[in-house]
C-alpha positions as CSV (number, residue, x, y, z in Angstrom):
1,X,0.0,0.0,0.0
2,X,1.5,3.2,-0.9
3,X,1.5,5.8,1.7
4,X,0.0,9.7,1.2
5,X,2.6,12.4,1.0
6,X,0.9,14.6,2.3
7,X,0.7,12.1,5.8
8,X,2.6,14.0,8.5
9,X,3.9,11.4,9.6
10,X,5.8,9.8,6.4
11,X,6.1,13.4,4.2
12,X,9.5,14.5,4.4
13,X,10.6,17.6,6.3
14,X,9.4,20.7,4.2
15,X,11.1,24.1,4.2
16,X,8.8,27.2,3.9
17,X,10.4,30.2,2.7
18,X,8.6,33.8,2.8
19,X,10.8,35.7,0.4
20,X,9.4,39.0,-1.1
21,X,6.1,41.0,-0.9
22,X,3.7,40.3,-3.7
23,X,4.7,43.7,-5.2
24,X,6.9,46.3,-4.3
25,X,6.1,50.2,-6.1
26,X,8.7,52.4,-5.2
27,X,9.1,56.3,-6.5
28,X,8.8,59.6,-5.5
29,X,5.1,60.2,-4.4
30,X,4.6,56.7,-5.1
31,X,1.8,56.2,-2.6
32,X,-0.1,59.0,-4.5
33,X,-0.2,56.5,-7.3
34,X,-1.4,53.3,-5.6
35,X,-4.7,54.1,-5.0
36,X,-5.7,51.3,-8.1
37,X,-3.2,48.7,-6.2
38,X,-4.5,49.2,-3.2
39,X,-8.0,48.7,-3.5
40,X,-7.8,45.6,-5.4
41,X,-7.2,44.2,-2.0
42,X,-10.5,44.3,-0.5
43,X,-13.4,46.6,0.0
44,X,-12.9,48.1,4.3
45,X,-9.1,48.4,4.9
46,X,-8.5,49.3,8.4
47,X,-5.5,51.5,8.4
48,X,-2.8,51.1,11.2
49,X,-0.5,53.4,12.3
50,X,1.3,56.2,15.0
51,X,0.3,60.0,15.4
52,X,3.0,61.0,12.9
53,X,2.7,58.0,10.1
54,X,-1.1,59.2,10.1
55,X,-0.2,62.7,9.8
56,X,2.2,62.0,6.8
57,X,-0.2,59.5,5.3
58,X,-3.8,59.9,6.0
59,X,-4.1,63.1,3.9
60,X,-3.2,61.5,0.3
61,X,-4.9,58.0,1.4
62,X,-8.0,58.6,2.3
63,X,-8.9,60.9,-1.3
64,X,-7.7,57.0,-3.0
65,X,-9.9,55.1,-0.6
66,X,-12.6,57.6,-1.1
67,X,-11.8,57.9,-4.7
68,X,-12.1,54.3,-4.9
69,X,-14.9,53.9,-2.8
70,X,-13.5,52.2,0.0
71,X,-14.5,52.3,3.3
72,X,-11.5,53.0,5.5
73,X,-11.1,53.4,9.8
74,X,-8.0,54.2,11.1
75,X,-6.5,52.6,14.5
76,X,-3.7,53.6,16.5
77,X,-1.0,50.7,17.6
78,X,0.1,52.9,20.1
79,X,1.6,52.7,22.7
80,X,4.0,49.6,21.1
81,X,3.3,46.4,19.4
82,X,2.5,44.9,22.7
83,X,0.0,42.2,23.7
84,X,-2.4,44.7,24.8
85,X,-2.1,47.0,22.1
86,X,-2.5,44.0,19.4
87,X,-6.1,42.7,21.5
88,X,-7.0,46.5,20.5
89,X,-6.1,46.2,17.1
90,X,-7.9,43.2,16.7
91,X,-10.9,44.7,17.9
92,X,-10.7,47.9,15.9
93,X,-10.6,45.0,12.8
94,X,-13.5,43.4,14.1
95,X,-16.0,45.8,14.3
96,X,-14.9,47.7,11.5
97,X,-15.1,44.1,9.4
98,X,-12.0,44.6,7.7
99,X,-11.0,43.0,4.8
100,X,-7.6,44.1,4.7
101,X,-5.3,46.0,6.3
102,X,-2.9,49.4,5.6
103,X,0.0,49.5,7.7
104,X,1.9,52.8,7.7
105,X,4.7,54.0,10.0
106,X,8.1,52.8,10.9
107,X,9.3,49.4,11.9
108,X,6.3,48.9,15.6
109,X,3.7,49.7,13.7
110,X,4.4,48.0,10.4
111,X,5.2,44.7,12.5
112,X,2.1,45.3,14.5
113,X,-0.1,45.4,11.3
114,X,1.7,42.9,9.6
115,X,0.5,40.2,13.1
116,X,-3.1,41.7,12.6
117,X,-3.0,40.8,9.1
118,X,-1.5,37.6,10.2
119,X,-4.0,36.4,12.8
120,X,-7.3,37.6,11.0
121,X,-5.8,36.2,7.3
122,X,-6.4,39.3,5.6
123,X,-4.0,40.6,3.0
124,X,-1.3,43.6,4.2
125,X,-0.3,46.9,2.4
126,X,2.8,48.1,3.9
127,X,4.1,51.9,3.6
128,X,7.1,52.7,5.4
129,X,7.2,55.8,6.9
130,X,11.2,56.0,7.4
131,X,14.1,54.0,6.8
132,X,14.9,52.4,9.8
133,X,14.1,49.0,9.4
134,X,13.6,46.2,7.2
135,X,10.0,45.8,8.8
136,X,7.9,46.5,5.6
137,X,9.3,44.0,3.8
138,X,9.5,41.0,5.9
139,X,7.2,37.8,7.2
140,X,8.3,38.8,11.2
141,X,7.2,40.2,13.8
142,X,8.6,41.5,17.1
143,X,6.3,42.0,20.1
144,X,7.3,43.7,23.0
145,X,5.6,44.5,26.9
146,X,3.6,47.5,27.0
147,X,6.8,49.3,28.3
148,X,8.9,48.8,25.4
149,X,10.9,45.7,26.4
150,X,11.1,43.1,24.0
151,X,9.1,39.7,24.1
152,X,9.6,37.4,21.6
153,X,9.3,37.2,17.6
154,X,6.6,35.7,15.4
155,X,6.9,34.2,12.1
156,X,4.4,34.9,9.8
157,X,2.6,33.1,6.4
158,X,4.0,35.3,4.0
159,X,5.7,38.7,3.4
160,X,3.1,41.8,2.9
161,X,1.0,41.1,-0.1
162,X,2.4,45.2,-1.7
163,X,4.9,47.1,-0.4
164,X,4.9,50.9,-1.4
165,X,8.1,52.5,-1.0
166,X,7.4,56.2,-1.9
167,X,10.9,58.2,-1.5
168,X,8.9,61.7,-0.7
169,X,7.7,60.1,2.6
170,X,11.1,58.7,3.7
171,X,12.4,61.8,2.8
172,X,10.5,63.5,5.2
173,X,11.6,61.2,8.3
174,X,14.4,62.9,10.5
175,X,17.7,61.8,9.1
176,X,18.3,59.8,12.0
177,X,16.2,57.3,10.8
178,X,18.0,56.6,8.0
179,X,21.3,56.3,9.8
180,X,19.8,53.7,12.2
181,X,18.3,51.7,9.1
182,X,22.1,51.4,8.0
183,X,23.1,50.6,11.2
184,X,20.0,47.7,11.6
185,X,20.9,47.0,8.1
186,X,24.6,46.2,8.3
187,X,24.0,44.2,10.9
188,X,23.0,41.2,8.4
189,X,26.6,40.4,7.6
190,X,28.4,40.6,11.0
191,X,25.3,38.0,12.4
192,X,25.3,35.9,9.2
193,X,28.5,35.3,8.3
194,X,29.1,34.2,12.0
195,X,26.3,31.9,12.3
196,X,25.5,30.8,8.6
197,X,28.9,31.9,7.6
198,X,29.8,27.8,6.6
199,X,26.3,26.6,6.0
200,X,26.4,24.2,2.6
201,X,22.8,25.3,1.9
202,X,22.4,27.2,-1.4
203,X,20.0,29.9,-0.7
204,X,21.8,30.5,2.8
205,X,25.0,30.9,0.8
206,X,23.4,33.2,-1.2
207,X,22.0,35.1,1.9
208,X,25.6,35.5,3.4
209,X,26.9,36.8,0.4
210,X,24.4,39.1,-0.5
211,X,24.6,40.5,3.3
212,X,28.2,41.2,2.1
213,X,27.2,43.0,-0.7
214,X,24.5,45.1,1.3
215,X,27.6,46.0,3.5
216,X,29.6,47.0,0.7
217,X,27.0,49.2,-0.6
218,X,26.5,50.8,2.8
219,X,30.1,51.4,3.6
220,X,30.9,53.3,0.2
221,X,27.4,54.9,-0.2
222,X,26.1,55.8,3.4
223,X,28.1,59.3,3.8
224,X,27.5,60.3,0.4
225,X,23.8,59.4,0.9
226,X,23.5,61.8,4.1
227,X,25.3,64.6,2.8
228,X,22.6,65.0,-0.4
229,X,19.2,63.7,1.2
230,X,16.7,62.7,-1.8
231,X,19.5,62.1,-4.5
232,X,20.1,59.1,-6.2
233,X,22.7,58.0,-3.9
234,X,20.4,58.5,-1.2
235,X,17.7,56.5,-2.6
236,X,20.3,53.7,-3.4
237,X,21.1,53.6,0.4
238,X,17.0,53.8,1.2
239,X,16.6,50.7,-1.0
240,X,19.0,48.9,0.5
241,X,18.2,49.3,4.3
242,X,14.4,48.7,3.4
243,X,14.4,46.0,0.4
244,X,17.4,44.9,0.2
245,X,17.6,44.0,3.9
246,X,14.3,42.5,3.7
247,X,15.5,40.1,0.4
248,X,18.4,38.6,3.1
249,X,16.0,37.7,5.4
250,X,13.2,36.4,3.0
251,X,16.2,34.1,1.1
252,X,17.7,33.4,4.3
253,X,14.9,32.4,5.7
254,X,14.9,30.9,9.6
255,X,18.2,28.9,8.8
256,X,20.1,32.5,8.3
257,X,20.0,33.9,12.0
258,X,20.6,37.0,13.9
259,X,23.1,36.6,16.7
260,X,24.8,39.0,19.5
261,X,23.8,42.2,17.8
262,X,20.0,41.5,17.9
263,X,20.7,40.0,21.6
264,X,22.2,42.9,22.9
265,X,19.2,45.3,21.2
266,X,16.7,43.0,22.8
267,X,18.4,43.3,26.7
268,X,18.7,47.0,25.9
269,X,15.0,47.1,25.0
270,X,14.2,46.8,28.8
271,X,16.4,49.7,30.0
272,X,14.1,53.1,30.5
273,X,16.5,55.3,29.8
274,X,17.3,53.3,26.1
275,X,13.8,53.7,25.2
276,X,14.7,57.4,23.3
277,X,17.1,55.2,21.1
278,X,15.9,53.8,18.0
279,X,16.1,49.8,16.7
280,X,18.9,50.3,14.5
281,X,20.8,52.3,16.8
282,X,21.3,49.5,19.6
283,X,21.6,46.8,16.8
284,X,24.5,48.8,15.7
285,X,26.1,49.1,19.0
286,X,25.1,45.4,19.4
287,X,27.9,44.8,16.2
288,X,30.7,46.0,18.3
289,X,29.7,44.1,21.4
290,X,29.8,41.0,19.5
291,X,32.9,41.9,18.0
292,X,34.4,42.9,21.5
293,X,33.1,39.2,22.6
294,X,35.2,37.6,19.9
295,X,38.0,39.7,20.6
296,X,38.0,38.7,24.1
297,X,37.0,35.4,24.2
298,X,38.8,33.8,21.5
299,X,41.3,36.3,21.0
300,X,40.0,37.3,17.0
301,X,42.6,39.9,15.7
302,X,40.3,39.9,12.7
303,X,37.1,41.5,15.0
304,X,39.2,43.6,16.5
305,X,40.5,45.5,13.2
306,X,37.0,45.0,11.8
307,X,35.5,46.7,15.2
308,X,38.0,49.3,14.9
309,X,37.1,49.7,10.7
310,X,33.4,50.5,12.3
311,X,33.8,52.6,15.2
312,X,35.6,54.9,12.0
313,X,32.4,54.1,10.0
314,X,30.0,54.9,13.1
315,X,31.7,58.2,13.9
316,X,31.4,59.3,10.1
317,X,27.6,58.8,10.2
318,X,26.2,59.3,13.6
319,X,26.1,56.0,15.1
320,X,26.4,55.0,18.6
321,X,29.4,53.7,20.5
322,X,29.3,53.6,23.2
323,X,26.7,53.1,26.0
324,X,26.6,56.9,26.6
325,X,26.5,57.6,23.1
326,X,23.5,55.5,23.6
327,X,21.9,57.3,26.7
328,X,22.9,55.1,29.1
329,X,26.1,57.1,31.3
330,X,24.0,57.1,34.3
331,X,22.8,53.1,34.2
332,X,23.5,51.5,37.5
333,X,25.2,48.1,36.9
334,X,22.7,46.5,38.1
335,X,20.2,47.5,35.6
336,X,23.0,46.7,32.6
337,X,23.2,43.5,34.3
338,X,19.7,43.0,33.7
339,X,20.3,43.9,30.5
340,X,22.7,41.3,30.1
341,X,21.0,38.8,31.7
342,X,18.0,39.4,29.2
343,X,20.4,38.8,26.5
344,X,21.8,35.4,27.7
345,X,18.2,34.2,27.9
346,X,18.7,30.4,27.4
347,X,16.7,31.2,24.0
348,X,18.8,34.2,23.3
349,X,20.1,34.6,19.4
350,X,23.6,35.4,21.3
351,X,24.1,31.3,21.6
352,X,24.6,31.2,18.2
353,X,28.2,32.4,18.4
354,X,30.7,29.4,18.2
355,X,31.3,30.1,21.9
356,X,29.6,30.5,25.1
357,X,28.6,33.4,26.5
358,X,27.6,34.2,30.3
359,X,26.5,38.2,31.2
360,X,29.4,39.0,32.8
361,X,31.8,39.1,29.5
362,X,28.8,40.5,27.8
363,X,28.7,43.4,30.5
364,X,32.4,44.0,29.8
365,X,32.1,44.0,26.0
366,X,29.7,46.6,26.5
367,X,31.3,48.7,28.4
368,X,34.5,48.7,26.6
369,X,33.0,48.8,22.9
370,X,35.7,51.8,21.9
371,X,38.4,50.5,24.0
372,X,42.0,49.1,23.1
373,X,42.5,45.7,23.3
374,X,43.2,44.9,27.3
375,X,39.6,43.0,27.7
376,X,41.2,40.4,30.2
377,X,42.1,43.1,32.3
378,X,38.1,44.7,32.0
379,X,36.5,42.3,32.4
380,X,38.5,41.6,35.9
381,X,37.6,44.9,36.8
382,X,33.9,44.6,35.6
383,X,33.5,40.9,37.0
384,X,34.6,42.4,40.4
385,X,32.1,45.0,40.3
386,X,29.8,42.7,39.6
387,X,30.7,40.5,42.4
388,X,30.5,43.3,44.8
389,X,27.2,45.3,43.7
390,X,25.3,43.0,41.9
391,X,25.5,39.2,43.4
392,X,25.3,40.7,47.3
């Protein structure tokens, strides 16, 4: 008797990948444009989004909804993509019957929408609001506790069925945002190539490499790109921390992980006074810790010129360095052992270095991200500190 494939118990193993929106427009005044590919979608979009996204958005969608005859409510994810927020969201979809959803804003409330869309199988337009993240692209999102501190991640069915990347709104983001996409952005080669650096997989392979290229790109195009907001060089370096970003992930799939960077964001996440940061900004920071781990603990010569290569990179754009640079000069060590602690979560991305890590030599990698190479001697002096203040 021949068995059913499709048994779960005698199908082989099956790998789902989630690798690019349905449809990606991108221009200036893009959105403006979309009003045809929007509404195709469904009949009652609910529209999710901050303050500012709605401010920059609302008045050119809702003349396409209306032109289109679509009825439209709007609902505020605010104040983060939390548990309680997401219940809201799901109500606001509800009674409004929605049929599909409009996400616009920057990387909380895209990932919000994006689990809305999700849980009530409704198709997703995303519009990024900024360039900070990768969010409008990708089949993920992260949820956090109502005060900001990250929770967990959720894979989703599928990336956003259209993506509309119009250049006019980006533009209009602070340019801070934009340096923190490059930083969340470059990130995808320093995690890769450590954990899926000698995977034999094809499209992983292809994921590492083009996470090498995307660092390229950024390295020789970022300054350039700051100095003449709107140009083409700019909108090169747009693309690639918003699409090209995303294509990493969606090829890369599950098999192509964060690691130490994402880690140290997430500890970070639960720090009050890091809260004024932004994603990409304690990613970024995250590089150097995990370059400062390899440093110390296996004695990498290699991260240490590379860590050395950003810190130049970070000072020519704006990016942090150091914990102060980050708002944090007046955390106790107790609360940056938290921190710490959070990252070292037995599920924490940071066990995907080739080595282990306990908080203590996380703590003094982060406090001695610009520092010469004398870590044994820091992280003496920090695991003293530690001894004396923290495990009393």
């Amino acid at each position: 008797m021949i068995k059913s494939a499709s048994n779960p118990q005698t199908a082989p193993n099956l790998l789902s990948l989630s690798i690019a929106p349905g449809r990606v427009v991108r221009g200036a005044g893009a959105l403006a444009q979309s009003g045809e590919a929007i509404a195709r979608f469904g009949h009652r979009p609910l529209i999710v989004g901050g303050d500012r996204s709605f401010e920059a958005t609302l008045p050119i969608l809702q003349p396409l909804l209306k032109q289109h005859q679509r009825e439209f409510a709007a609902a505020n994810y605010a104040p983060d993509c939390s548990e309680a927020s997401l219940a809201n969201l799901r109500q606001a979809a509800a009674n409004h019957q929605a049929d599909f959803i409009i996400a616009a804003g920057g990387g909380k409330a895209l990932d919000a929408a994006k689990l809305i869309a999700h849980q009530s199988d409704v198709p997703i337009v995303t519009i990024p609001t900024s360039a900070a993240t990768c969010a409008a692209w990708t089949a993920l999102s992260n949820v956090y506790s109502d005060e900001g501190g990250f929770l967990y991640d959720v894979s989703l069915a599928r990336c956003p069925d259209l993506l509309i990347l119009d250049y006019e709104l980006i533009l209009s983001a602070t340019p801070r945002t934009l340096v923190a996409g490059i930083g969340d952005a470059i990130a995808k080669w320093y995690e890769a190539s450590v954990s899926s650096g000698h995977s034999q997989e094809t499209m992983v392979i292809a994921a590492v490499q083009q996470a090498r290229v995307l660092r390229d790109i950024l390295f020789q195009k970022s300054s350039l790109a700051l100095q003449e907001p709107g140009g083409e060089t700019w909108r090169e370096v747009v693309d690639a921390t918003v699409l090209l970003a995303g294509v990493i992930g969606g090829i890369g799939g599950a098999r192509c992980r964060t690691v130490a960077a994402h880690a140290v964001h997430n500890g970070l996440t639960h720090l009050q006074a890091c809260h004024k940061t932004l994603h990409g900004e304690k990613v970024a920071f995250g590089i150097l810790v995990q370059l400062r781990l390899e440093e110390g603990i296996l004695g990498n010569q290699l991260a240490a010129s590379t860590r050395q290569q950003l810190l130049k990179f970070y000072e020519e754009i704006g990016l942090p360095k150091t914990l102060e640079d980050l708002g944090l000069a007046d955390v106790t060590l107790r609360e940056l052992w938290r921190a710490a602690e959070i990252a070292c979560h037995p599920n924490s991305d940071i066990h995907r270095l080739p080595f282990e890590v306990v908080p203590e030599q996380l703590m003094a990698a982060m406090v001695s991200t610009t520092s010469p190479v004398e870590t044994a001697k820091q992280n003496a002096a920090v695991n003293s500190e530690i001894e004396s203040e923290v495990m009393t």
